[in-house]
C-alpha positions in Angstrom: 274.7 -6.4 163.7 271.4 -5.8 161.8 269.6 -2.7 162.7 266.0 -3.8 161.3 264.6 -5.6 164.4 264.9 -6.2 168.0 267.7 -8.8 167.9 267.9 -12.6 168.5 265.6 -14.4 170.4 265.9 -18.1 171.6 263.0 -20.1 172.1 264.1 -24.2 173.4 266.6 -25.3 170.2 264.9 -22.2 168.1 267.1 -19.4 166.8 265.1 -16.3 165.7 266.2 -13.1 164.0 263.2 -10.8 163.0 264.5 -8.0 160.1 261.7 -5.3 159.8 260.9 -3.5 156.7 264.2 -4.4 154.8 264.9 -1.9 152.6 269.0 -2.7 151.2 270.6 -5.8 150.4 273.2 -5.3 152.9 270.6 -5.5 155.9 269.5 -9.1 154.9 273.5 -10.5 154.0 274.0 -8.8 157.8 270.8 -10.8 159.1 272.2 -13.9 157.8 276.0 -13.9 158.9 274.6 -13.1 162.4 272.0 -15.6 162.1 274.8 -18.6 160.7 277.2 -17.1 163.4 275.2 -18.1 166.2 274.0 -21.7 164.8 278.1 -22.7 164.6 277.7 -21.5 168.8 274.4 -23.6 168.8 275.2 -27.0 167.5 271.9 -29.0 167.2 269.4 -25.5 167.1 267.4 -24.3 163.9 267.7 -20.8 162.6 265.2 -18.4 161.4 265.1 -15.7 160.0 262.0 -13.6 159.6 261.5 -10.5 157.0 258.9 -8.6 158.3 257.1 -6.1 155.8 260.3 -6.8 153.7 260.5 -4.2 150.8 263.1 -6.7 148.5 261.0 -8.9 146.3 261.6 -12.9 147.3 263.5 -13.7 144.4 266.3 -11.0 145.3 266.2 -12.7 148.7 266.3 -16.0 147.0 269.3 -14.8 145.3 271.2 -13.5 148.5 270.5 -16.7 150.0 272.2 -19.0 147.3 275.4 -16.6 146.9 276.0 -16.8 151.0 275.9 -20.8 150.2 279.0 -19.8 148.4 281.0 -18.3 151.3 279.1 -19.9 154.0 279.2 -22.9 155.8 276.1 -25.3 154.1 276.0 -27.2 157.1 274.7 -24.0 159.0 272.7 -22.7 156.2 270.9 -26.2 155.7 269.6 -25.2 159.3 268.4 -22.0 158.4 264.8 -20.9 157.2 263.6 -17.8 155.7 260.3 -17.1 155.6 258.0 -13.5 154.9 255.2 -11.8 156.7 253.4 -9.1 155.9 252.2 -6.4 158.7 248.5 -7.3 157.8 249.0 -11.2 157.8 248.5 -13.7 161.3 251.8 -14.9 162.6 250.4 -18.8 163.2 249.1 -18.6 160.2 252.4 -17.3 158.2 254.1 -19.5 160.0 252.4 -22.6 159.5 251.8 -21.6 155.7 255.7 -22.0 155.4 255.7 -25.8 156.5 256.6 -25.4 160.1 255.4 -27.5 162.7 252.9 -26.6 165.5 255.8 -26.9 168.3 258.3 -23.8 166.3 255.0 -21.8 165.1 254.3 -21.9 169.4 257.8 -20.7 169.8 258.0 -18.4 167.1 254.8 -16.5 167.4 255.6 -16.0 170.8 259.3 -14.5 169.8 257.7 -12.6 166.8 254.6 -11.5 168.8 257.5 -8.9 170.4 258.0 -6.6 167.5 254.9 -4.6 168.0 252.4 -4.7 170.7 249.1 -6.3 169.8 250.9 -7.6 166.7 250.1 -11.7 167.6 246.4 -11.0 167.6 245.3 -8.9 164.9 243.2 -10.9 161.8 242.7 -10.2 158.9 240.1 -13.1 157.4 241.1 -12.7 153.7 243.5 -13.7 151.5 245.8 -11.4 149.8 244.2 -12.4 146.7 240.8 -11.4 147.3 242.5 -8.2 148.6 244.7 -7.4 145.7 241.6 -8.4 142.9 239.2 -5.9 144.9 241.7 -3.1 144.4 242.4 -4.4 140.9 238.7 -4.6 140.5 238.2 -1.0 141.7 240.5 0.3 139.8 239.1 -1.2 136.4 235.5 -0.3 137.1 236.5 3.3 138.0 239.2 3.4 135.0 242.1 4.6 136.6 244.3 3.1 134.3 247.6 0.7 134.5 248.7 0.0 138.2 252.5 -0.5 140.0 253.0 -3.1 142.2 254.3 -0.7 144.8 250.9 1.0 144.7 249.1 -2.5 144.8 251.1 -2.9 148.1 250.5 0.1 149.7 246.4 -0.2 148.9 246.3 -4.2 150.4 248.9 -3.4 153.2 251.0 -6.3 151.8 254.3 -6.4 151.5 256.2 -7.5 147.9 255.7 -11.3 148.1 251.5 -12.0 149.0 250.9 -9.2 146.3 253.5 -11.1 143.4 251.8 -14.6 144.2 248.3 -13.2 144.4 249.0 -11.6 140.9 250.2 -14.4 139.5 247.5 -16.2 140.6 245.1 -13.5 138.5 247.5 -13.5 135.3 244.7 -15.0 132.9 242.6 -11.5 133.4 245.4 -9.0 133.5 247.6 -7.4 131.2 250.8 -6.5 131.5 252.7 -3.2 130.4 256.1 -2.8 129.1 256.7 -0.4 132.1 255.9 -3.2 134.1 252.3 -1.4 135.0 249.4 -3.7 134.9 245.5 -3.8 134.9 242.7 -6.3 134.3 242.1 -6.6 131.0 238.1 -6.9 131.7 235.7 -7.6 133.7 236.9 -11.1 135.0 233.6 -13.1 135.7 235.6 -16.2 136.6 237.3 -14.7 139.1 234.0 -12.5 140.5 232.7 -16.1 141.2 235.6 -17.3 142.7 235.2 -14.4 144.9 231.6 -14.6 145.6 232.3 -18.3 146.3 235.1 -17.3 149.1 232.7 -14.9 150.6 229.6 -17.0 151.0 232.0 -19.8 152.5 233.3 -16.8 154.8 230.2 -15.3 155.4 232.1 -12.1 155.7 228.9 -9.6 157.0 227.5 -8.7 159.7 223.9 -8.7 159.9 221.2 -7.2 162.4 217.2 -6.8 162.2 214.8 -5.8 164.7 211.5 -6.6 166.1 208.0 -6.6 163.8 207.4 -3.3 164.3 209.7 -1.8 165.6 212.9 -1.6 163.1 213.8 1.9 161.8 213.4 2.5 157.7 216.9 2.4 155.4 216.2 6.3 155.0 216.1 6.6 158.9 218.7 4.7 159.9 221.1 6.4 157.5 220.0 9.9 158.3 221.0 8.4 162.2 224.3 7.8 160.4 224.5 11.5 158.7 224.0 12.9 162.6 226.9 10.4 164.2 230.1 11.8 161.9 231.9 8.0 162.3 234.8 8.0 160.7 235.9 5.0 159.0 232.2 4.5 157.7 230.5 4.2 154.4 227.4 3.8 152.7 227.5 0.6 150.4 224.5 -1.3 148.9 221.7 -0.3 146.6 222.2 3.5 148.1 226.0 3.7 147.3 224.5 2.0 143.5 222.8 4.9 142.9 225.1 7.2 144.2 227.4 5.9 141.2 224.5 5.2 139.2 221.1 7.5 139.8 219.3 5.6 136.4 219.9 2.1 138.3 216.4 0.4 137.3 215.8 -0.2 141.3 212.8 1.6 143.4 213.7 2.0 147.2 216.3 0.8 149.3 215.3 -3.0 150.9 218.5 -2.7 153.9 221.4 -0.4 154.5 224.3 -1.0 154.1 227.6 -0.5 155.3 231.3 -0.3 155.3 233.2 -0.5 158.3 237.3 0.5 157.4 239.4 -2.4 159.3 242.7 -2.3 158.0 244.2 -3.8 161.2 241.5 -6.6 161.6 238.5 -7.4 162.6 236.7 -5.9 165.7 233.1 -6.0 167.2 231.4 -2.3 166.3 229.1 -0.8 168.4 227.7 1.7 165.5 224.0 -0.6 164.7 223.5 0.2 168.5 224.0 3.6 168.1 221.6 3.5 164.9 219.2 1.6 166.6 218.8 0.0 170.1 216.5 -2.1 168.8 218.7 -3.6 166.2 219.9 -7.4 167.3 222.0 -10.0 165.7 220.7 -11.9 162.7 221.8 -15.2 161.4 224.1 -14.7 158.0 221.4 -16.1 156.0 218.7 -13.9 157.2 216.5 -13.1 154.3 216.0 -9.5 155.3 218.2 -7.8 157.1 217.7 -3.8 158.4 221.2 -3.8 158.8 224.3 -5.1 157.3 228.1 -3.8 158.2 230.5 -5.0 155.6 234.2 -5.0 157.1 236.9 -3.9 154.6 240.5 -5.1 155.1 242.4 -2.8 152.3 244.9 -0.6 154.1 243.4 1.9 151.5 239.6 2.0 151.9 238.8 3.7 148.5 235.9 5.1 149.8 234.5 8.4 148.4 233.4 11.0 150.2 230.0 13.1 149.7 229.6 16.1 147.6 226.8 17.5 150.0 228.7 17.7 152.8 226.9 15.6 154.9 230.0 14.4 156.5 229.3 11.1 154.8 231.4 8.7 152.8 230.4 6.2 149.6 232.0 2.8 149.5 234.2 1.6 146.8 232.3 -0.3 143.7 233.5 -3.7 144.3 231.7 -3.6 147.6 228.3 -2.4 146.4 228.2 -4.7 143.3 229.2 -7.4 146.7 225.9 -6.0 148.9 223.7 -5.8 145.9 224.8 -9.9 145.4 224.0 -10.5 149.1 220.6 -8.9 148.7 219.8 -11.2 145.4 220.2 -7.9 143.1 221.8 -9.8 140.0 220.1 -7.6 137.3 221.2 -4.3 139.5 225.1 -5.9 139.4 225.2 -6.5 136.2 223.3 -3.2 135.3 226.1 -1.5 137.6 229.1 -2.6 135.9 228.2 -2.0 132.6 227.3 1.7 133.9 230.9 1.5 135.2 232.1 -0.1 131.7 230.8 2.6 129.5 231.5 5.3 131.4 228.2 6.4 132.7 228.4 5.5 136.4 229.7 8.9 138.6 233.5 8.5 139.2 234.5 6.2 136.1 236.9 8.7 134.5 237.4 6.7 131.5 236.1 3.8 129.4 238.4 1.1 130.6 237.4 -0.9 127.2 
C-alpha cells in the first residue's frame, strides 16, 4: 500500500486515492494497483487518483498509466482518472479544470480537503502562467541568466505540470538551452499586455484614500512603515523605481505602494490601518489613491531588502513596472526597463541582450 497519502476515501460510487509529493515511479504503479484492486471489489464506482504536488512530470505518469493497461484489467482502468494539483492551486477549481462534474468535484474536494488542514480554502487568484512569466520576467530584467524548471517550480510554488503548460504557453518569447535551461529571449511586449489585460480584468489591488485633509503624505506613510518592521512587506511603485533606478525622469512620489507576500492566498491585511486610521477603502478605479497593497502569490517573493538597514524591503521589478502602469506612468515603464536592459538599473548583474 502507497505510503504518499492518507489512504482511500469513498465518497457515494467515488473511489479516491490522494498520493502526495510523488517522488519514484514505484509509488504511483503502487497507487494504481491499489486504486484498480478496489474498483474489481466496487463494481459500478469510479476511481481517482489524485497526485498532489507530484514531482514526476505528466508525461512519465502518462507513460505509467498506458504500460499498467498492459497488465491490467482495461475494464477497471477505463474507470479510473488521474488528475494533478499543485499545493498552491483550489481543489474545485483543479477539479473542475479536469472535466469533472459538479456532483464528484463536491465529493472529491471534500475527500481531498483532508490532506492538510485549511487546504480546501486557500486561493490563489492567478494563473500559473502569469506566475511563471513574472518570475521569468524578473529574472530577465535583473539578468540572472538561463533558468531550470525545478527552480521555476520552486519560485511559483507549482508543481511539474502547471509550470510545463504555462511554458509552453510562453514558447514564442523564450529560448531554450541545450542543457534544457531556459530564459526569455526579450522583453515580451505581447505577453506584458496579455498580463496587464488579466490584471485590469482581475483588478488584483487593493486600494485605500482618506479624507480631504486629512490623508498622510507617501514620505509619511512609509516612514510609518520603516517604524512597524512587517515582515512580508515591500515597497513597490515609483519609490521601489527609483530604488532600481535613482535617474528615473519622475519628481515625487503621487501614492505608495506596496507588496504584501501571500504565497498561501489571499487574506484581508490590517497594515493601511496601522499606517493610517484614517485610510478607507477605495473603488479599484480610484484615480488617486494614498494607498495601494499589491498581493504577490510567488512562493518566492523576490523582494530585496534595503541596504540602510531600515528593516525594509524593495519589491521585485515586475511589480513596480505593474504599479507605475496602475498609476498611468507609461514613459517611467518604459524608461525602467530599458534601465534594466542596459544594465544601468541597481541589481541587473548583466546585460540580458
Amino acid at each position: 500500500m502507497p505510503k504518499s497519502g492518507p489512504g482511500i476515501s469513498i465518497q457515494g460510487d467515488s473511489v479516491i486515492l490522494p498520493l502526495v509529493r510523488v517522488r519514484a515511479v514505484r509509488t504511483l504503479r503502487s497507487g494504481l494497483l491499489e486504486l484498480t484492486y478496489k474498483l474489481s471489489e466496487c463494481q459500478g464506482c469510479r476511481g481517482f487518483l489524485a497526485l498532489v504536488d507530484c514531482r514526476l512530470s505528466q508525461e512519465r505518469v502518462d507513460r505509467e498509466v498506458e504500460q499498467a493497461r498492459s497488465v491490467l484489467r482495461p475494464d477497471l482502468l477505463n474507470r479510473l482518472q488521474v488528475f494533478f494539483l499543485s499545493a498552491e492551486q483550489d481543489i474545485g477549481e483543479a477539479l473542475r479544470s479536469a472535466g469533472l462534474g459538479e456532483q464528484e468535484v463536491e465529493r472529491l474536494e471534500e475527500a481531498l480537503s483532508r490532506i492538510s488542514p485549511g487546504r480546501a480554502s486557500r486561493r490563489i487568484p492567478r494563473a500559473a502562467q502569469d506566475l511563471v512569466f513574472e518570475y521569468l520576467l524578473n529574472a530577465y530584467l535583473l539578468g540572472k541568466g538561463p533558468l531550470t524548471t525545478e527552480s521555476v517550480m520552486r519560485a511559483t510554488g507549482y508543481s511539474y505540470p502547471p509550470v510545463a503548460k504555462a511554458l509552453e504557453l510562453l514558447d514564442p518569447f523564450v529560448t531554450r538551452h541545450s542543457d534544457r535551461r531556459l530564459e526569455l529571449a526579450c522583453f515580451p511586449y505581447k505577453e506584458w499586455r496579455r498580463y496587464l489585460g488579466v490584471y485590469e480584468r482581475g483588478r488584483f489591488a487593493d486600494k485605500f484614500e482618506a479624507p480631504a485633509g486629512m490623508a498622510r503624505s507617501p514620505d509619511q506613510l512609509l516612514s510609518r512603515l520603516s517604524k512597524l518592521q512587517q515582515p512580508g512587506v515591500a515597497i513597490s511603485g515609483a519609490h521601489a523605481a527609483r530604488h532600481y533606478f535613482p535617474d528615473l525622469d519622475l519628481v515625487g512620489a503621487p501614492r505608495l505602494d506596496l507588496c504584501l507576500h501571500m504565497p498561501r492566498g489571499y487574506s484581508e491585511s490590517r497594515l493601511p490601518a496601522r499606517l493610517d486610521p484614517a485610510l478607507e477603502s477605495a473603488d479599484f478605479d480610484s484615480g488617486n489613491p494614498a494607498l495601494v497593497i499589491w498581493p504577490v502569490y510567488r512562493a518566492v517573493s523576490m523582494f530585496d531588502a534595503d541596504g540602510e538597514d531600515r528593516g525594509l524591503e524593495w519589491a521585485d521589478p515586475v511589480s513596480c513596472l505593474l504599479a507605475l502602469h496602475d498609476a498611468r506612468l507609461e514613459a517611467q515603464v518604459q524608461e525602467l526597463v530599458d534601465a534594466f536592459e542596459s544594465g544601468r538599473a541597481r541589481g541587473a548583474t548583466a546585460d540580458p541582450a
